[in-house]
N, C-alpha and C positions, 0 to 999 in steps of 0.2 A: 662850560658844561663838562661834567665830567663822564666819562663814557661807561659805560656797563651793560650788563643782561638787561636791566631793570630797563633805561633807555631806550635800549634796542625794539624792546616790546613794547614800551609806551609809545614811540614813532610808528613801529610798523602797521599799530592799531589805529593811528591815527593817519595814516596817508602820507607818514614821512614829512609832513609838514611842523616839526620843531626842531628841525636840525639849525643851528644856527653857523655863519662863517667861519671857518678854521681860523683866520686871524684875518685882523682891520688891515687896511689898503691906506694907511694916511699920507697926508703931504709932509714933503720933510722939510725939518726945522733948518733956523739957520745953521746951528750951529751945537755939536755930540762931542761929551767925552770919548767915544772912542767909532769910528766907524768903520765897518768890514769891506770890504768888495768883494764882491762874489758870494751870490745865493743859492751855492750849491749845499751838499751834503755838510763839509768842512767851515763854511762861512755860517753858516745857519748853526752846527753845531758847536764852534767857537762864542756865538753870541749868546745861548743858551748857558753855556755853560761859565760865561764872563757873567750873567745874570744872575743863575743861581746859584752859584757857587762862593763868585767874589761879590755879590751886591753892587755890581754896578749896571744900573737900568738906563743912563741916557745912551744909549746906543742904535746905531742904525748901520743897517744890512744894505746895501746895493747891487740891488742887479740889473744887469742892461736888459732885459728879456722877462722872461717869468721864472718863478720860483722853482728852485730844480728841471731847468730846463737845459743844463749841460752833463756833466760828464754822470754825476748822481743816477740822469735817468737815462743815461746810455753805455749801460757795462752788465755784467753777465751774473750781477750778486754775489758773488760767492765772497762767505767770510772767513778767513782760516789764520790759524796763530803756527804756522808748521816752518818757519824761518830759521836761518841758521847761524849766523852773522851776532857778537855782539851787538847792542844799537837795536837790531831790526827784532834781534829775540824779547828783549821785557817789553820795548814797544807793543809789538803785535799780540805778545801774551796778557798786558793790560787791557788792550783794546778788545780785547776775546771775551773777559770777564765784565767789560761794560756791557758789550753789545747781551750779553745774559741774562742781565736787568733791564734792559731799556725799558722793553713795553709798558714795565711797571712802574717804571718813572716816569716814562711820559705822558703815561696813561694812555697809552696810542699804541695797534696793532701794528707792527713795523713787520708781520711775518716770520720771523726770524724762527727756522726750520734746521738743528743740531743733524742733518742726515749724514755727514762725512763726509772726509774729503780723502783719497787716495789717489797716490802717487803713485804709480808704478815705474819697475826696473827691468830693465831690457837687457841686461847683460851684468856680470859679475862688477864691474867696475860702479855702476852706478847703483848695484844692489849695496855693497859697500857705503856709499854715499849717502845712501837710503839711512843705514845705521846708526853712522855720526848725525846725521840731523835730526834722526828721531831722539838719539843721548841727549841734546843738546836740547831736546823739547823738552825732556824728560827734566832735565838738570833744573829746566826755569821753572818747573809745575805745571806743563801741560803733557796732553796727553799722546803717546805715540803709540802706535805697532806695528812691528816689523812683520813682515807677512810673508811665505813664503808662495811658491808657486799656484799647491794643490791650498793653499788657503783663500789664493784669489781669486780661483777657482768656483770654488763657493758663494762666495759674497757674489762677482761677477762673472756666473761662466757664460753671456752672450757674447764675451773676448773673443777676438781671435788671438789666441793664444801659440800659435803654433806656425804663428809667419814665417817666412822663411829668413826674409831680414829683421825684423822684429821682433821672435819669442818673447811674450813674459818671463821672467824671472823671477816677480817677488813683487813688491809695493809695500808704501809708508803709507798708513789710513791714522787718521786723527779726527776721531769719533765725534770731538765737540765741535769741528768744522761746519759747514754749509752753505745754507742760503738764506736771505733775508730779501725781503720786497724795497725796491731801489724808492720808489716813488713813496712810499710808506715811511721812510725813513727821514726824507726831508721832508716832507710834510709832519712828520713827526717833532721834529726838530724845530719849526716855523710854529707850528701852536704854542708848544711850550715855551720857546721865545719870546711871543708876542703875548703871553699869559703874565709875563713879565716887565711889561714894557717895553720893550723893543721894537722900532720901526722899524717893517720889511718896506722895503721903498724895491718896487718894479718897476721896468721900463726906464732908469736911472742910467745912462752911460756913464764911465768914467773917462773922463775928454785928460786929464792931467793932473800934477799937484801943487799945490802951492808952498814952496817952499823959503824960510825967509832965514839967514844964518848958520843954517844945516840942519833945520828941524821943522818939520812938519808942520801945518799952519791948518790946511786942507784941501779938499777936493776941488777939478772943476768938473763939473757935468753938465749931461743934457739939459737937464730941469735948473741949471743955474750952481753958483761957487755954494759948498756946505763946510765950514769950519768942524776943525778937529783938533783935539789933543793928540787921539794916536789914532793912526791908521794900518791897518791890518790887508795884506792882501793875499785874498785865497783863493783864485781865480784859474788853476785846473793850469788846460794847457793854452794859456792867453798869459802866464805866466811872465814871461821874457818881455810881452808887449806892455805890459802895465808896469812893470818895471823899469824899463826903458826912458817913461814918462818919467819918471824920477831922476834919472840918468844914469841907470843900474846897468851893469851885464853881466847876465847870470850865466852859471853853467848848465843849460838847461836849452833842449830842442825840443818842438812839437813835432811830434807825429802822430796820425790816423791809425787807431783801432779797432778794426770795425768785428761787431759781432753779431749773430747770424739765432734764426728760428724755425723752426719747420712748424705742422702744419700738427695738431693736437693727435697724440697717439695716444692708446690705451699703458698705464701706471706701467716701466720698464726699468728707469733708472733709480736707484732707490738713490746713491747719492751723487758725490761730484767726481768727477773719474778726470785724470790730468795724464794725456800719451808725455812717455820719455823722452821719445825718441823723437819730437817736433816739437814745436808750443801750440798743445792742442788741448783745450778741457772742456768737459759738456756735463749739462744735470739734464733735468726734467722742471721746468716749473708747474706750476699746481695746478693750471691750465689745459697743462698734458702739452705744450711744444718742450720740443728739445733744444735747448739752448747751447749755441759754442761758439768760441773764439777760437782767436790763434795769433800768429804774430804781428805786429805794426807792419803797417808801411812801410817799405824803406826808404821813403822820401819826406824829405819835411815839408809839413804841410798845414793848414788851419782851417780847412774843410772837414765837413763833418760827415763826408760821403767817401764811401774807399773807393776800390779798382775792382776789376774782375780777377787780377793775376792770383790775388791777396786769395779771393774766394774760392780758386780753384787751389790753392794751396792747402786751404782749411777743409776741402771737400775732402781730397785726397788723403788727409790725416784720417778725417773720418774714417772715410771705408777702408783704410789700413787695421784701423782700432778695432772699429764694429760693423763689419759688411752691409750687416742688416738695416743702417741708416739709408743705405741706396733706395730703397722702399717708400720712403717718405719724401715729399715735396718741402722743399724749402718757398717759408712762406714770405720772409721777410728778412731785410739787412738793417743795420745802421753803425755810423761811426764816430766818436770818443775826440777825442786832441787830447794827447799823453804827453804830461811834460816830463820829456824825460832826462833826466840827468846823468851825470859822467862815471857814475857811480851803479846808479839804479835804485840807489835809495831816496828817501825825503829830504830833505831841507825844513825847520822852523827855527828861525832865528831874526835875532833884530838886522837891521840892513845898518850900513853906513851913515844913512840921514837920521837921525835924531826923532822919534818918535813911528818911525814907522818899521815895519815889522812886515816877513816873511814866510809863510805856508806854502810851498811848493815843491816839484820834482819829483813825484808821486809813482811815474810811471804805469805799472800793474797794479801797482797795491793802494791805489786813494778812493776806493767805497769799503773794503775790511779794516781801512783805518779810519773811520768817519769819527766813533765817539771818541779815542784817544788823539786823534788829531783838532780836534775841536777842545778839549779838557786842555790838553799840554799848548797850544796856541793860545789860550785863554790864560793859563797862567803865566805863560810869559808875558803875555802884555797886561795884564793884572799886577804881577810880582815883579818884572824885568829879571825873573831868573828859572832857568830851563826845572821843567818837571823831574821826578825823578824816571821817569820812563822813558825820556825823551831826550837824555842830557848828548846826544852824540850829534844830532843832525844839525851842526854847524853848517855855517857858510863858510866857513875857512878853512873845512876841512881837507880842500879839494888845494886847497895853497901849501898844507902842513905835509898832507900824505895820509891822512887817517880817514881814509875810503871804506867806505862798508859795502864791499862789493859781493854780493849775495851769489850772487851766480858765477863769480870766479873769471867774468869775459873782457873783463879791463876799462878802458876810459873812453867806452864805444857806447853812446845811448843807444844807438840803434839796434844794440844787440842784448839791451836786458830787457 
């Protein structure tokens, strides 16, 4: 079906009875040119994009669970291309110019809402900072501005602006940033897939693989062994464990990010506001809660539920930022598994075994990169040769030295 006005109105007049299933539920076959693990944002949007791009339809998606039921539907949306690192800059600024057209490719409301993202600067040093990453946006064709005090003013004067440890100084806003609906997005992904051929196989564990001379053979799973040419794994922060199965060891820890919602307030936040001085950012979703994060866990962990310490760490950002959050009840938690890597950046490369292949170490940035991690995964294991946006995220790069460390804090996952 394809969606429109016209639809909309002929269901609603009719009691919403001709909607029909977003995609089939089949049994899977013995045996797929190419099969994904992981039915998140990344797995769903690699096989789309292995479908419609390169023409190849015998493909199947595995997930142990349901359809976007990890990290996809538990992060805080926000899309932004504002990086500063070669590697992570044409990356993210490719991925900014997908996620632009999606809806109209997929013909699916994915939400996607250009409100802005700002950074703010807390002091001359990182207003500085602010500068060069916005040149460096600027350099690749996206969009920056540099802001001063009484400009932030403006935009946001529910700031406390005048902390005593904390003063604004300035902020980086990038207009074409924001937010997109996380659930919208893989299920975005999953029709258009399966429009193509493509089995979404749920409730599918991945038990191991079958490995015979140093290449890939295929799966063992719940539902029984599924042959493959190549195997793809994009599986969030379960990363290291499915690799493992192979007899991989990656560079790459999980840990628990959990982020947080209050309780529906009247239109305040127009866009995504990101504190300096903590890892703290919150929007408004469309619903009217306030949505925010902040930093991992410092423990590693495969829980999908955080701690209190975490929480009261993120409260405290808050009411440093904007007092006026104190007002509002926090309604609800939830938490992510970040794999996160030595670096802080992604991983997409082929592995050492012969047919099987790599998407991971995502850390913070794996829902802003869903359609360019999905394309450039896709053409790797289509082509066997990296995208042009994509050409850095080796696996060896953490052997050679040629680190893309975004935030300058070193060979500490816990600390990007």
């Amino acid at each position: 079906m394809h969606y429109s006005v016209l639809q909309i109105l002929k269901n609603g007049l009719t009691g919403n009875k001709g909607w029909k299933p977003v995609w089939r539920n089949p049994e899977p076959k013995k045996s797929y040119d190419v099969v994904i693990i992981g039915g998140g944002g990344h797995g769903l949007s690699t096989a789309y994009y292995l479908a419609k791009t390169h023409g190849i339809r015998n493909i199947a998606v595995l997930e142990k669970g349901y359809l976007g039921g990890g990290n996809v539907g538990r992060n805080t949306t926000i899309v932004r291309a504002n990086y500063l690192q070669d590697g992570n800059l044409e990356f993210y600024s490719h991925s900014l110019k997908l996620w632009e057209n999606l809806e109209q490719e997929l013909n699916y409301n994915v939400m996607l809402s250009q409100r802005g993202c700002l950074m703010l600067a807390h002091n001359d040093g990182q207003y500085d900072a602010m500068a060069w990453r916005g040149n460096s946006n600027l350099a690749t064709g996206d969009d920056a501005v540099l802001m001063g005090r009484e400009d932030v003013r403006k935009l946001v004067p529910f700031l406390n602006f005048d902390d005593a440890r904390f003063p604004i100084r300035g902020g980086l806003l990038q207009r074409t940033g924001g937010t997109a609906r996380h659930d919208a997005v893989a299920w975005g992904y999953a029709r258009g897939a399966d429009m193509r051929g493509v089995d979404l196989i749920q409730n599918c564990e991945v038990k191991g693989f079958r490995i015979e001379g140093g290449k890939i053979k295929g799966v063992e799973t719940s539902r029984g062994y599924i042959g493959a040419g190549k195997v793809g794994m994009s599986v969030a922060g379960r990363t290291s464990q499915v690799a493992e199965m192979a007899g991989l060891r990656l560079p790459i820890e999980s840990h628990v990010l959990q982020a947080f919602v209050t309780e529906a307030v009247k239109p305040v936040i127009d866009n995504v506001i990101s504190f300096g001085m903590g890892h703290f950012y919150i929007s408004q979703s469309d619903k009217g809660g306030l949505v925010f994060g902040g930093d991992i866990d410092g423990y590693n962990s495969y829980s999908q539920r955080g701690n209190l310490p975490m929480v009261e760490h993120v409260a405290e950002a808050a009411m440093t930022l904007m007092p006026m959050v104190g007002k509002s009840r926090m309604l609800r938690s939830w938490g992510g598994i970040m794999d996160m890597s030595m670096d802080g950046s992604p991983i997409i490369d082929k592995t050492p075994v012969a047919g099987l292949y790599l998407n991971g170490g995502w850390c913070y940035g794996g829902f802003k990169a869903t359609p360019a991690a999905g394309a450039a995964f896709a053409h790797l294991m289509a082509t066997g040769k990296k995208a042009d946006w994509a050409t850095k995220y080796n696996l060896n790069r953490f052997e050679t030295g040629h680190v893309i460390d975004d935030e300058g804090t070193g060979a500490r996952p816990n600390l990007h």
